[in-house]
LUMDREN-91608 format. One record per residue (C-alpha): x, y, z; residue in one letter. Coordinates in steps of 0.1 Angstrom, whole numbers, plus 5000, padded with zeros to 4 digits. Each point is the difference from the previous one (the first is absolute). Last residue first. Layout:
<rs>
XYZa ...
</rs>
This chain:
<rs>
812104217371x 501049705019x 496649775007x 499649865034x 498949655000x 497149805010x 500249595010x 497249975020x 501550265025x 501650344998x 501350165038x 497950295013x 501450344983x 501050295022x 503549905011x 502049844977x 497950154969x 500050335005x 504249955014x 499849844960x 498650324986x 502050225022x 502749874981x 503750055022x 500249685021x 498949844974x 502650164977x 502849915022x 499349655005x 499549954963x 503550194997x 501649715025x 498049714982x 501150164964x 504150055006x 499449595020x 499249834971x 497049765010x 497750184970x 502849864974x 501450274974x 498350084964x 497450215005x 495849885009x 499950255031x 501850275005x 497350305014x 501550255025x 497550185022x 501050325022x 503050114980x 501050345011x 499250215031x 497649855022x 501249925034x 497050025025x 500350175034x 496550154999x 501550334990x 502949864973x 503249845006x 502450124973x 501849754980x 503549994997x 500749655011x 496649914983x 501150094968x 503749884995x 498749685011x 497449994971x 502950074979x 502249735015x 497149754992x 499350104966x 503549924990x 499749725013x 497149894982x 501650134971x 502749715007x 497849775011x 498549924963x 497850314983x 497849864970x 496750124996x 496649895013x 499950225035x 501750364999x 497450185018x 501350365018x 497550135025x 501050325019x 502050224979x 500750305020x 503449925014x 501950084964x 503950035006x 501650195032x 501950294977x 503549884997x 502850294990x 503649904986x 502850135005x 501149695021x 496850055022x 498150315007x 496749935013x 496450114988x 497250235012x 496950004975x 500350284971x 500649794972x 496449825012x 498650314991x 498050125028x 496050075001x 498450245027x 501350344987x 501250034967x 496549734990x 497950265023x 501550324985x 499649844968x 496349915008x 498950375011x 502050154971x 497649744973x 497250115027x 500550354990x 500049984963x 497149755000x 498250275017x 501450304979x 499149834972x 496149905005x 499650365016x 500950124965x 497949764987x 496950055020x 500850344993x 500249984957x 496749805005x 498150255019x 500650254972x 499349794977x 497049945014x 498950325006x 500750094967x 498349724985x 496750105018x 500550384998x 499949884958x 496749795004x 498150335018x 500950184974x 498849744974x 496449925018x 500050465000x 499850245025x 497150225007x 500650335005x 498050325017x 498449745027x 503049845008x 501950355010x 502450194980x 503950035006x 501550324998x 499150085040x 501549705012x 502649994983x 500950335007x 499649955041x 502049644995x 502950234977x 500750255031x 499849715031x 502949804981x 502050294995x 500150095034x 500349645008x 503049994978x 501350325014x 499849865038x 501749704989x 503350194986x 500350215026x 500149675026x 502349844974x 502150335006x 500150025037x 500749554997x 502950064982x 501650285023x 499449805026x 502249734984x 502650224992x 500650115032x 499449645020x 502949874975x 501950305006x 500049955038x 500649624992x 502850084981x 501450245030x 499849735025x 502449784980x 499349634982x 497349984986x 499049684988x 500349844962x 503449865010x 498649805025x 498149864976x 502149884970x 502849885029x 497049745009x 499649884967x 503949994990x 500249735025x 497549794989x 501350074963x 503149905009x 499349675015x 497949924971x 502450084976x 502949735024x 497849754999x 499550034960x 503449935001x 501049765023x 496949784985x 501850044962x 503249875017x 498349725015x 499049965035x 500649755021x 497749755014x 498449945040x 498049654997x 496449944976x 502150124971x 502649775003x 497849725008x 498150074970x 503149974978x 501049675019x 495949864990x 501150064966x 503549825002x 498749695011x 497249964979x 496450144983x 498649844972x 496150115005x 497549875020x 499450235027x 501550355000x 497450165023x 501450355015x 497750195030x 501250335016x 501250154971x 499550405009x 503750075016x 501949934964x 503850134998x 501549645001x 497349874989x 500150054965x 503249854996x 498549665016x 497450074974x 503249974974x 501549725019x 496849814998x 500350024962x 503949844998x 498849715022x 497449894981x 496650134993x 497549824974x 496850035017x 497349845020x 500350235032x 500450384994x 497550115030x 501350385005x 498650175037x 500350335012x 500250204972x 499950415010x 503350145002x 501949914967x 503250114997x 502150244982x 503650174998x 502349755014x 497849744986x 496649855011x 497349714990x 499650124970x 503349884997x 499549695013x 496949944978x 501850084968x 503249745009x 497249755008x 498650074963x 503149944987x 501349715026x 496349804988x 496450025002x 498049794984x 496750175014x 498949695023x 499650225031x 499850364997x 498250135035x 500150345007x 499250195032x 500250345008x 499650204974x 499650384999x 502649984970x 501550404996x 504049835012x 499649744972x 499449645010x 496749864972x 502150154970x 502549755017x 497649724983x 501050054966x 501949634991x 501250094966x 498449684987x 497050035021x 498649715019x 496450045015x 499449735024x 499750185033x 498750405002x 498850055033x 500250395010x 499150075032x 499850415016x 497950154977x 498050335018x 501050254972x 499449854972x 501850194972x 503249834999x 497949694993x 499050104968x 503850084993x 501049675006x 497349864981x 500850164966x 502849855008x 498949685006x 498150034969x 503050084977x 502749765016x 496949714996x 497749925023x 498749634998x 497550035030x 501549685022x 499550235033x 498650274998x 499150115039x 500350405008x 499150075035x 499750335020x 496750164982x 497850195021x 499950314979x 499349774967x 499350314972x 504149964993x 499449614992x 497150104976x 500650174974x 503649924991x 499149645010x 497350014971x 503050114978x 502349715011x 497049764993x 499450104965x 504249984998x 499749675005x 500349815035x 499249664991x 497449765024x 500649685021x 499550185035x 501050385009x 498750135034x 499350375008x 500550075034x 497650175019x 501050025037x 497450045029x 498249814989x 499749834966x 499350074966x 499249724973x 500550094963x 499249754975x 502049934974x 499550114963x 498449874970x 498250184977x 502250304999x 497950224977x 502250315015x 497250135013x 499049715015x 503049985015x 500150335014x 496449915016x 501349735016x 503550135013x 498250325016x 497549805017x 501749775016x 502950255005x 497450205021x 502150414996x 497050134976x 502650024969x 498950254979x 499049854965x 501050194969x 502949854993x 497949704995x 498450154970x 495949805001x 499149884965x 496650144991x 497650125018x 496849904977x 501949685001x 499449965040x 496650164997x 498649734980x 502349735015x 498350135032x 496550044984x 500249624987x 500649865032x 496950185020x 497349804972x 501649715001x 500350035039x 495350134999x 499849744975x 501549745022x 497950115028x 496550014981x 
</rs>
Protein backbone atom coordinates (compact mmCIF):
# COMPACT_ATOMS: atom_id res chain seq x y z
CA UNK A 1 0.00 0.00 0.00
CA UNK A 2 3.11 2.50 0.50
CA UNK A 3 4.48 2.33 -2.89
CA UNK A 4 1.04 2.96 -4.35
CA UNK A 5 0.35 5.59 -1.99
CA UNK A 6 4.47 7.45 -3.60
CA UNK A 7 3.34 6.29 -7.20
CA UNK A 8 0.29 7.45 -6.63
CA UNK A 9 1.82 11.20 -4.91
CA UNK A 10 4.55 11.29 -7.90
CA UNK A 11 2.30 11.35 -10.64
CA UNK A 12 0.05 14.44 -9.20
CA UNK A 13 3.28 16.58 -8.93
CA UNK A 14 4.42 15.95 -12.62
CA UNK A 15 0.56 16.37 -13.11
CA UNK A 16 0.44 19.64 -11.65
CA UNK A 17 3.99 20.51 -12.61
CA UNK A 18 3.03 20.44 -16.54
CA UNK A 19 -0.38 21.72 -15.84
CA UNK A 20 1.85 24.86 -14.82
CA UNK A 21 3.84 25.05 -17.45
CA UNK A 22 7.41 26.27 -17.84
CA UNK A 23 8.35 28.40 -14.89
CA UNK A 24 9.94 32.40 -16.30
CA UNK A 25 12.91 32.78 -14.15
CA UNK A 26 12.63 36.46 -14.35
CA UNK A 27 9.84 36.00 -12.56
CA UNK A 28 11.24 34.56 -9.37
CA UNK A 29 11.99 37.08 -6.43
CA UNK A 30 15.03 36.19 -4.93
CA UNK A 31 14.25 35.11 -1.12
CA UNK A 32 17.91 36.40 -0.07
CA UNK A 33 19.19 32.14 0.97
CA UNK A 34 21.65 31.73 -2.06
CA UNK A 35 21.01 27.91 -1.56
CA UNK A 36 17.85 28.31 -2.34
CA UNK A 37 17.82 31.04 -4.75
CA UNK A 38 20.71 29.32 -6.97
CA UNK A 39 18.66 25.96 -7.02
CA UNK A 40 15.57 26.94 -7.95
CA UNK A 41 17.06 29.48 -10.65
CA UNK A 42 18.68 26.64 -12.11
CA UNK A 43 16.02 24.67 -12.37
CA UNK A 44 14.34 27.16 -14.08
CA UNK A 45 16.81 27.54 -16.35
CA UNK A 46 16.85 23.56 -17.09
CA UNK A 47 20.36 23.61 -15.76
CA UNK A 48 20.78 20.02 -14.98
CA UNK A 49 23.84 20.17 -13.48
CA UNK A 50 25.10 22.75 -11.29
CA UNK A 51 27.23 22.93 -8.04
CA UNK A 52 26.14 22.79 -4.82
CA UNK A 53 25.78 25.73 -2.67
CA UNK A 54 27.11 25.48 0.93
CA UNK A 55 26.74 28.68 3.27
CA UNK A 56 28.68 29.24 6.09
CA UNK A 57 28.80 31.42 9.27
CA UNK A 58 29.22 34.16 9.73
CA UNK A 59 30.48 34.83 6.04
CA UNK A 60 28.78 33.39 2.98
CA UNK A 61 30.98 33.12 0.25
CA UNK A 62 30.11 31.62 -2.78
CA UNK A 63 32.71 29.02 -3.90
CA UNK A 64 33.45 28.13 -7.57
CA UNK A 65 34.88 24.42 -8.13
CA UNK A 66 35.38 22.61 -11.67
CA UNK A 67 32.29 24.28 -13.35
CA UNK A 68 31.94 27.19 -16.37
CA UNK A 69 30.55 30.46 -15.67
CA UNK A 70 28.10 31.05 -18.82
CA UNK A 71 26.08 33.67 -19.24
CA UNK A 72 23.00 31.33 -17.57
CA UNK A 73 25.11 31.67 -14.52
CA UNK A 74 25.85 35.46 -14.93
CA UNK A 75 22.05 36.07 -15.03
CA UNK A 76 21.29 33.84 -11.89
CA UNK A 77 24.20 36.00 -10.17
CA UNK A 78 22.19 39.12 -11.34
CA UNK A 79 19.44 37.70 -9.11
CA UNK A 80 20.88 36.60 -6.54
CA UNK A 81 24.23 38.07 -5.36
CA UNK A 82 22.46 41.57 -4.79
CA UNK A 83 19.43 39.57 -2.62
CA UNK A 84 22.76 38.18 -0.38
CA UNK A 85 22.76 40.98 2.58
CA UNK A 86 25.52 39.10 4.41
CA UNK A 87 27.60 38.56 1.53
CA UNK A 88 31.51 39.69 1.96
CA UNK A 89 33.23 36.90 -0.05
CA UNK A 90 33.28 36.23 -3.67
CA UNK A 91 35.35 32.82 -4.48
CA UNK A 92 35.52 31.71 -8.42
CA UNK A 93 38.37 30.55 -8.86
CA UNK A 94 39.16 28.42 -12.27
CA UNK A 95 35.44 29.46 -13.68
CA UNK A 96 36.53 30.18 -17.33
CA UNK A 97 35.13 33.86 -17.44
CA UNK A 98 35.53 35.39 -20.44
CA UNK A 99 36.05 39.59 -21.06
CA UNK A 100 32.13 39.46 -21.52
CA UNK A 101 31.16 37.52 -18.26
CA UNK A 102 33.64 39.01 -16.14
CA UNK A 103 32.22 42.10 -16.91
CA UNK A 104 29.01 41.38 -16.68
CA UNK A 105 30.49 40.29 -13.18
CA UNK A 106 32.04 43.43 -12.32
CA UNK A 107 29.09 45.24 -12.44
CA UNK A 108 27.08 42.46 -10.51
CA UNK A 109 29.39 42.91 -7.88
CA UNK A 110 29.10 46.67 -7.86
CA UNK A 111 25.74 46.10 -6.60
CA UNK A 112 26.58 44.15 -3.40
CA UNK A 113 26.85 46.21 -0.92
CA UNK A 114 28.52 44.26 1.94
CA UNK A 115 31.53 42.61 -0.54
CA UNK A 116 34.64 43.18 0.76
CA UNK A 117 36.93 39.80 -0.94
CA UNK A 118 37.09 39.14 -4.21
CA UNK A 119 39.19 35.81 -5.32
CA UNK A 120 39.29 35.51 -8.78
CA UNK A 121 42.75 33.22 -9.64
CA UNK A 122 43.10 31.29 -12.82
CA UNK A 123 41.07 33.23 -15.22
CA UNK A 124 43.46 34.86 -17.88
CA UNK A 125 42.03 37.52 -20.07
CA UNK A 126 43.82 38.70 -23.10
CA UNK A 127 43.21 42.38 -22.32
CA UNK A 128 44.01 41.61 -18.77
CA UNK A 129 40.58 43.54 -17.17
CA UNK A 130 41.17 43.26 -13.62
CA UNK A 131 41.56 47.18 -12.83
CA UNK A 132 37.75 47.24 -13.43
CA UNK A 133 38.08 45.48 -9.89
CA UNK A 134 40.32 49.06 -8.37
CA UNK A 135 38.20 51.98 -9.43
CA UNK A 136 37.69 54.79 -6.88
CA UNK A 137 33.35 53.44 -6.45
CA UNK A 138 34.93 49.53 -5.75
CA UNK A 139 33.91 48.74 -2.01
CA UNK A 140 36.57 46.04 -2.19
CA UNK A 141 38.98 45.27 0.06
CA UNK A 142 40.77 42.46 -0.74
CA UNK A 143 41.53 40.79 -4.12
CA UNK A 144 43.49 37.98 -4.88
CA UNK A 145 44.49 37.35 -8.78
CA UNK A 146 47.03 34.72 -8.73
CA UNK A 147 47.80 32.69 -11.87
CA UNK A 148 45.94 35.21 -14.21
CA UNK A 149 49.00 35.63 -16.78
CA UNK A 150 49.53 38.84 -15.92
CA UNK A 151 52.17 40.77 -17.48
CA UNK A 152 53.88 44.79 -17.54
CA UNK A 153 50.31 45.75 -19.37
CA UNK A 154 48.12 44.59 -17.10
CA UNK A 155 50.64 45.60 -14.12
CA UNK A 156 50.78 49.12 -15.81
CA UNK A 157 46.57 49.01 -15.43
CA UNK A 158 46.81 47.90 -11.83
CA UNK A 159 49.23 50.68 -10.87
CA UNK A 160 47.29 53.15 -12.10
CA UNK A 161 44.26 52.08 -10.61
CA UNK A 162 46.20 52.04 -7.98
CA UNK A 163 46.59 56.11 -7.96
CA UNK A 164 47.64 59.12 -10.08
CA UNK A 165 47.97 62.71 -9.46
CA UNK A 166 44.33 62.97 -9.92
CA UNK A 167 42.91 59.51 -8.46
CA UNK A 168 43.50 56.73 -6.19
CA UNK A 169 42.00 54.07 -4.81
CA UNK A 170 41.04 54.24 -1.00
CA UNK A 171 39.49 51.14 -0.05
CA UNK A 172 41.88 47.84 -1.17
CA UNK A 173 43.89 46.76 1.49
CA UNK A 174 45.45 43.74 0.34
CA UNK A 175 46.46 42.59 -3.74
CA UNK A 176 47.80 38.80 -3.81
CA UNK A 177 49.34 38.82 -7.51
CA UNK A 178 51.71 35.76 -6.99
CA UNK A 179 51.97 33.14 -9.92
CA UNK A 180 52.30 35.65 -12.72
CA UNK A 181 54.32 36.98 -15.49
CA UNK A 182 55.67 40.45 -13.89
CA UNK A 183 59.06 41.64 -14.49
CA UNK A 184 60.83 44.42 -13.55
CA UNK A 185 59.20 46.95 -15.93
CA UNK A 186 55.47 45.83 -14.34
CA UNK A 187 56.49 46.32 -10.66
CA UNK A 188 57.62 49.77 -11.54
CA UNK A 189 54.18 50.57 -12.73
CA UNK A 190 52.44 49.42 -9.14
CA UNK A 191 55.57 50.93 -7.64
CA UNK A 192 53.97 54.22 -9.60
CA UNK A 193 50.85 53.51 -7.95
CA UNK A 194 52.17 53.77 -4.75
CA UNK A 195 53.56 56.57 -4.57
CA UNK A 196 50.18 58.48 -4.02
CA UNK A 197 48.42 55.18 -2.55
CA UNK A 198 47.62 55.27 1.55
CA UNK A 199 44.99 52.15 1.36
CA UNK A 200 47.58 49.25 0.17
CA UNK A 201 48.56 47.95 3.23
CA UNK A 202 49.36 44.37 2.06
CA UNK A 203 51.31 43.65 -1.60
CA UNK A 204 52.11 39.78 -2.61
CA UNK A 205 54.27 39.72 -5.81
CA UNK A 206 55.48 36.12 -5.35
CA UNK A 207 56.57 34.19 -8.16
CA UNK A 208 56.95 36.28 -10.89
CA UNK A 209 60.27 37.66 -12.81
CA UNK A 210 61.05 40.36 -10.60
CA UNK A 211 65.01 41.76 -10.34
CA UNK A 212 67.34 44.21 -9.38
CA UNK A 213 65.94 47.15 -10.78
CA UNK A 214 62.25 46.38 -9.64
CA UNK A 215 62.95 45.92 -6.11
CA UNK A 216 65.22 49.75 -6.56
CA UNK A 217 61.81 51.24 -7.93
CA UNK A 218 60.12 50.03 -4.72
CA UNK A 219 62.73 51.24 -2.61
CA UNK A 220 62.37 54.58 -4.02
CA UNK A 221 58.88 54.72 -3.34
CA UNK A 222 59.02 53.10 0.06
CA UNK A 223 61.92 56.28 1.07
CA UNK A 224 61.27 60.21 0.77
CA UNK A 225 60.79 60.89 -3.54
CA UNK A 226 60.41 63.90 -5.55
CA UNK A 227 57.76 64.93 -7.21
CA UNK A 228 57.16 65.21 -10.79
CA UNK A 229 56.19 68.07 -12.71
CA UNK A 230 52.59 66.78 -13.18
CA UNK A 231 52.68 66.14 -8.96
CA UNK A 232 53.92 70.04 -8.58
CA UNK A 233 51.01 70.85 -10.31
CA UNK A 234 48.11 69.30 -9.19
CA UNK A 235 49.83 70.17 -5.58
CA UNK A 236 49.81 73.42 -6.25
CA UNK A 237 45.37 73.26 -7.29
CA UNK A 238 44.87 71.65 -4.28
CA UNK A 239 46.70 74.13 -2.27
CA UNK A 240 44.64 76.83 -3.85
CA UNK A 241 41.52 75.53 -3.53
CA UNK A 242 42.13 74.93 0.43
CA UNK A 243 42.93 78.36 0.61
CA UNK A 244 40.29 79.77 -1.56
CA UNK A 245 37.81 77.68 0.81
CA UNK A 246 38.28 79.54 3.78
CA UNK A 247 38.46 83.20 1.93
CA UNK A 248 34.89 81.82 0.30
CA UNK A 249 33.49 81.99 3.90
CA UNK A 250 34.67 84.76 5.45
CA UNK A 251 33.63 86.69 2.66
CA UNK A 252 30.01 85.46 3.08
CA UNK A 253 29.92 87.24 6.81
CA UNK A 254 28.94 90.61 7.67
CA UNK A 255 31.23 92.66 8.01
CA UNK A 256 29.77 96.30 9.53
CA UNK A 257 27.33 96.95 12.30
CA UNK A 258 24.97 98.63 10.09
CA UNK A 259 24.65 95.34 7.62
CA UNK A 260 23.72 93.46 10.40
CA UNK A 261 21.10 96.14 11.49
CA UNK A 262 19.65 95.77 7.99
CA UNK A 263 20.04 92.12 8.00
CA UNK A 264 17.88 91.93 11.40
CA UNK A 265 15.39 94.65 9.47
CA UNK A 266 14.80 92.78 6.58
CA UNK A 267 14.56 89.70 8.26
CA UNK A 268 11.73 90.73 10.65
CA UNK A 269 10.14 92.16 8.01
CA UNK A 270 10.10 88.57 6.34
CA UNK A 271 8.93 86.64 9.04
CA UNK A 272 5.68 89.83 9.77
CA UNK A 273 4.57 88.83 6.29
CA UNK A 274 5.08 84.94 6.41
CA UNK A 275 3.21 85.26 9.71
CA UNK A 276 0.23 87.14 7.47
CA UNK A 277 0.56 84.88 5.08
CA UNK A 278 -0.10 81.72 7.44
CA UNK A 279 -2.94 83.16 9.17
CA UNK A 280 -4.82 83.56 5.60
CA UNK A 281 -4.14 80.11 4.65
CA UNK A 282 -5.68 78.77 7.82
CA UNK A 283 -8.44 81.25 7.29
CA UNK A 284 -8.93 79.78 4.09
CA UNK A 285 -8.38 76.46 5.21
CA UNK A 286 -11.11 76.61 8.10
CA UNK A 287 -13.75 78.29 5.24
CA UNK A 288 -13.56 75.38 2.48
CA UNK A 289 -13.44 72.29 5.55
CA UNK A 290 -17.04 73.94 6.90
CA UNK A 291 -18.25 73.80 2.97
CA UNK A 292 -17.07 70.49 2.48
CA UNK A 293 -18.43 69.34 5.07
CA UNK A 294 -21.79 70.48 4.51
CA UNK A 295 -21.80 69.64 0.47
CA UNK A 296 -20.76 66.33 1.04
CA UNK A 297 -23.52 63.62 1.89
CA UNK A 298 -23.44 61.09 4.58
CA UNK A 299 -22.84 57.10 4.20
CA UNK A 300 -26.29 56.31 4.57
CA UNK A 301 -27.60 58.73 1.54
CA UNK A 302 -24.61 57.19 -0.88
CA UNK A 303 -23.03 54.13 -1.22
CA UNK A 304 -19.88 54.04 -3.03
CA UNK A 305 -18.87 51.84 -5.53
CA UNK A 306 -16.00 48.28 -5.63
CA UNK A 307 -14.43 50.69 -8.63
CA UNK A 308 -14.49 53.92 -6.54
CA UNK A 309 -13.17 52.57 -3.83
CA UNK A 310 -10.24 50.80 -6.28
CA UNK A 311 -9.40 54.30 -7.75
CA UNK A 312 -8.87 56.19 -3.83
CA UNK A 313 -6.66 52.99 -3.61
CA UNK A 314 -4.24 53.85 -6.48
CA UNK A 315 -4.42 57.29 -5.63
CA UNK A 316 -3.32 56.90 -2.37
CA UNK A 317 -0.75 54.98 -3.42
CA UNK A 318 0.67 56.97 -5.80
CA UNK A 319 0.50 59.55 -3.76
CA UNK A 320 2.49 57.73 -1.06
CA UNK A 321 4.86 56.55 -3.54
CA UNK A 322 5.83 60.04 -5.15
CA UNK A 323 6.79 60.94 -1.03
CA UNK A 324 8.61 57.94 -0.22
CA UNK A 325 10.59 59.05 -3.23
CA UNK A 326 10.90 62.48 -2.70
CA UNK A 327 12.01 61.67 0.84
CA UNK A 328 14.21 58.84 -0.91
CA UNK A 329 16.13 61.88 -2.70
CA UNK A 330 16.51 64.33 -0.43
CA UNK A 331 18.04 61.54 1.95
CA UNK A 332 20.56 60.28 -0.37
CA UNK A 333 21.04 63.95 -1.27
CA UNK A 334 21.98 64.85 2.16
CA UNK A 335 24.15 61.96 3.12
CA UNK A 336 26.08 62.34 -0.42
CA UNK A 337 26.88 66.29 1.38
CA UNK A 338 27.32 64.50 4.65
CA UNK A 339 30.11 62.12 3.21
CA UNK A 340 31.93 64.89 1.13
CA UNK A 341 32.21 67.01 4.02
CA UNK A 342 33.57 63.98 5.84
CA UNK A 343 36.03 62.80 2.85
CA UNK A 344 37.04 67.16 2.62
CA UNK A 345 37.44 66.89 6.11
CA UNK A 346 39.01 63.77 7.69
CA UNK A 347 40.96 62.30 4.52
CA UNK A 348 44.19 64.18 2.99
CA UNK A 349 45.49 63.88 -0.45
CA UNK A 350 48.73 62.55 -0.17
CA UNK A 351 49.85 65.82 -2.51
CA UNK A 352 48.88 67.71 0.33
CA UNK A 353 51.33 65.89 3.06
CA UNK A 354 54.23 68.32 4.30
CA UNK A 355 57.39 68.00 2.06
CA UNK A 356 60.97 69.58 1.87
CA UNK A 357 62.52 71.86 -0.51
CA UNK A 358 65.61 70.47 -1.86
CA UNK A 359 67.59 71.62 -5.13
CA UNK A 360 64.17 72.90 -6.61
CA UNK A 361 62.93 70.07 -6.08
CA UNK A 362 60.08 68.99 -3.43
CA UNK A 363 60.25 65.23 -1.67
CA UNK A 364 57.09 64.05 -0.07
CA UNK A 365 58.27 61.13 2.70
CA UNK A 366 57.35 58.09 0.19
CA UNK A 367 54.64 55.35 1.04
CA UNK A 368 54.84 54.38 5.00
CA UNK A 369 51.55 52.63 4.98
CA UNK A 370 52.34 49.46 3.22
CA UNK A 371 52.92 47.04 5.80
CA UNK A 372 53.71 43.55 4.26
CA UNK A 373 55.59 43.56 1.04
CA UNK A 374 56.40 39.59 -0.33
CA UNK A 375 58.79 39.46 -3.00
CA UNK A 376 59.96 35.69 -2.43
CA UNK A 377 60.44 33.36 -5.78
CA UNK A 378 61.79 35.99 -8.17
CA UNK A 379 65.01 37.15 -9.08
CA UNK A 380 66.53 40.13 -6.98
CA UNK A 381 70.57 39.46 -6.24
CA UNK A 382 72.20 41.75 -3.32
CA UNK A 383 72.01 44.63 -5.10
CA UNK A 384 68.06 45.08 -4.67
CA UNK A 385 68.62 43.69 -1.42
CA UNK A 386 70.51 46.67 -0.73
CA UNK A 387 68.52 48.65 -1.99
CA UNK A 388 65.79 47.42 0.21
CA UNK A 389 67.93 47.75 3.16
CA UNK A 390 68.67 51.62 2.92
CA UNK A 391 64.93 52.07 2.43
CA UNK A 392 63.90 50.18 5.39
CA UNK A 393 66.59 52.41 7.14
CA UNK A 394 65.19 55.40 5.83
CA UNK A 395 61.90 54.24 7.64
CA UNK A 396 62.59 53.52 10.94
CA UNK A 397 64.96 56.57 11.37
CA UNK A 398 61.95 58.68 10.71
CA UNK A 399 59.48 56.63 12.26
CA UNK A 400 57.21 57.89 14.90
CA UNK A 401 57.04 56.10 18.21
CA UNK A 402 53.58 55.29 18.81
CA UNK A 403 51.46 55.08 22.41
CA UNK A 404 52.79 51.86 23.77
CA UNK A 405 56.26 52.82 22.53
CA UNK A 406 56.12 50.67 19.47
CA UNK A 407 57.57 51.83 16.09
CA UNK A 408 55.25 51.05 13.28
CA UNK A 409 55.36 53.26 10.50
CA UNK A 410 56.36 51.45 7.25
CA UNK A 411 57.45 47.92 6.41
CA UNK A 412 56.61 45.69 9.32
CA UNK A 413 57.31 42.25 7.55
CA UNK A 414 59.55 41.86 4.47
CA UNK A 415 59.33 38.52 2.60
CA UNK A 416 62.77 37.57 0.27
CA UNK A 417 63.04 34.36 0.32
CA UNK A 418 63.79 31.80 -2.67
CA UNK A 419 65.75 35.10 -4.96
CA UNK A 420 68.86 34.97 -6.45
CA UNK A 421 71.57 36.13 -3.75
CA UNK A 422 73.13 33.73 -0.95
CA UNK A 423 70.99 33.61 2.61
CA UNK A 424 74.66 34.24 4.43
CA UNK A 425 74.95 37.70 2.61
CA UNK A 426 75.32 40.10 5.05
CA UNK A 427 72.48 43.23 3.15
CA UNK A 428 69.80 40.20 4.02
CA UNK A 429 71.07 39.07 7.71
CA UNK A 430 71.15 42.85 8.78
CA UNK A 431 67.41 43.66 7.14
CA UNK A 432 66.21 40.11 8.53
CA UNK A 433 67.37 41.57 11.84
CA UNK A 434 65.46 44.50 11.24
CA UNK A 435 62.24 43.13 10.26
CA UNK A 436 62.14 40.76 13.27
CA UNK A 437 62.69 43.17 15.39
CA UNK A 438 59.86 45.15 13.57
CA UNK A 439 56.90 42.02 12.78
CA UNK A 440 54.69 41.82 15.58
CA UNK A 441 54.04 38.37 14.24
CA UNK A 442 57.46 37.09 14.88
CA UNK A 443 57.79 39.27 18.63
CA UNK A 444 54.03 36.80 18.86
CA UNK A 445 56.02 34.21 18.19
CA UNK A 446 59.37 34.94 20.29
CA UNK A 447 57.70 35.39 23.27
CA UNK A 448 54.20 33.87 23.51
CA UNK A 449 54.61 30.54 21.70
CA UNK A 450 56.33 27.45 23.65
CA UNK A 451 59.26 26.19 21.57
CA UNK A 452 58.25 23.41 18.45
CA UNK A 453 59.34 19.82 19.11
CA UNK A 454 59.24 16.47 17.22
CA UNK A 455 60.37 18.00 14.35
CA UNK A 456 57.34 20.82 13.67
CA UNK A 457 57.85 23.89 11.71
CA UNK A 458 56.42 27.26 11.46
CA UNK A 459 54.80 27.92 8.21
CA UNK A 460 55.55 31.59 6.46
CA UNK A 461 52.38 32.91 5.08
Amino acid sequence: MGKKVEKVAKEKVVTSVEEEGPRNPEDYVCTGNLEVDFTELCNRMEILEFPLVVPRHPVVPLSGLAWMIDQRYIFIFQKCLPALVALQTVSLWNVGLTEATFDALVAILRQCTSLKSVVLDGNPFAHQPYYLLMNEDSQIQHLTLRNNQIDDVGAKLIGEALSTPRKCNKTLLTLNLNFNHITDKGIGYIAEGLRLNRSLLWLSVAYNQIGDEGAIKLAKVLSPFALTHEEIVERRLLQLNSQESPRSSSLRRPESKSDRSSQIESSTAIDKSQKSAKSAIKKKDKKEMTFLEKATPSITQVIPKKDDFKMLKRGSIAAELKLSKTKMTRSAKEKRNVSAEQETQGIQNPLLEPGEHQDGQVFLAGNICLMSLNLSHNQITEVGVKALLAALKVQISQARPAVDGRSVSGLLRLVLTKNAFPVTCEAYTSLQELIVARDPMSKHHMVCSPPSTHGESQLQG
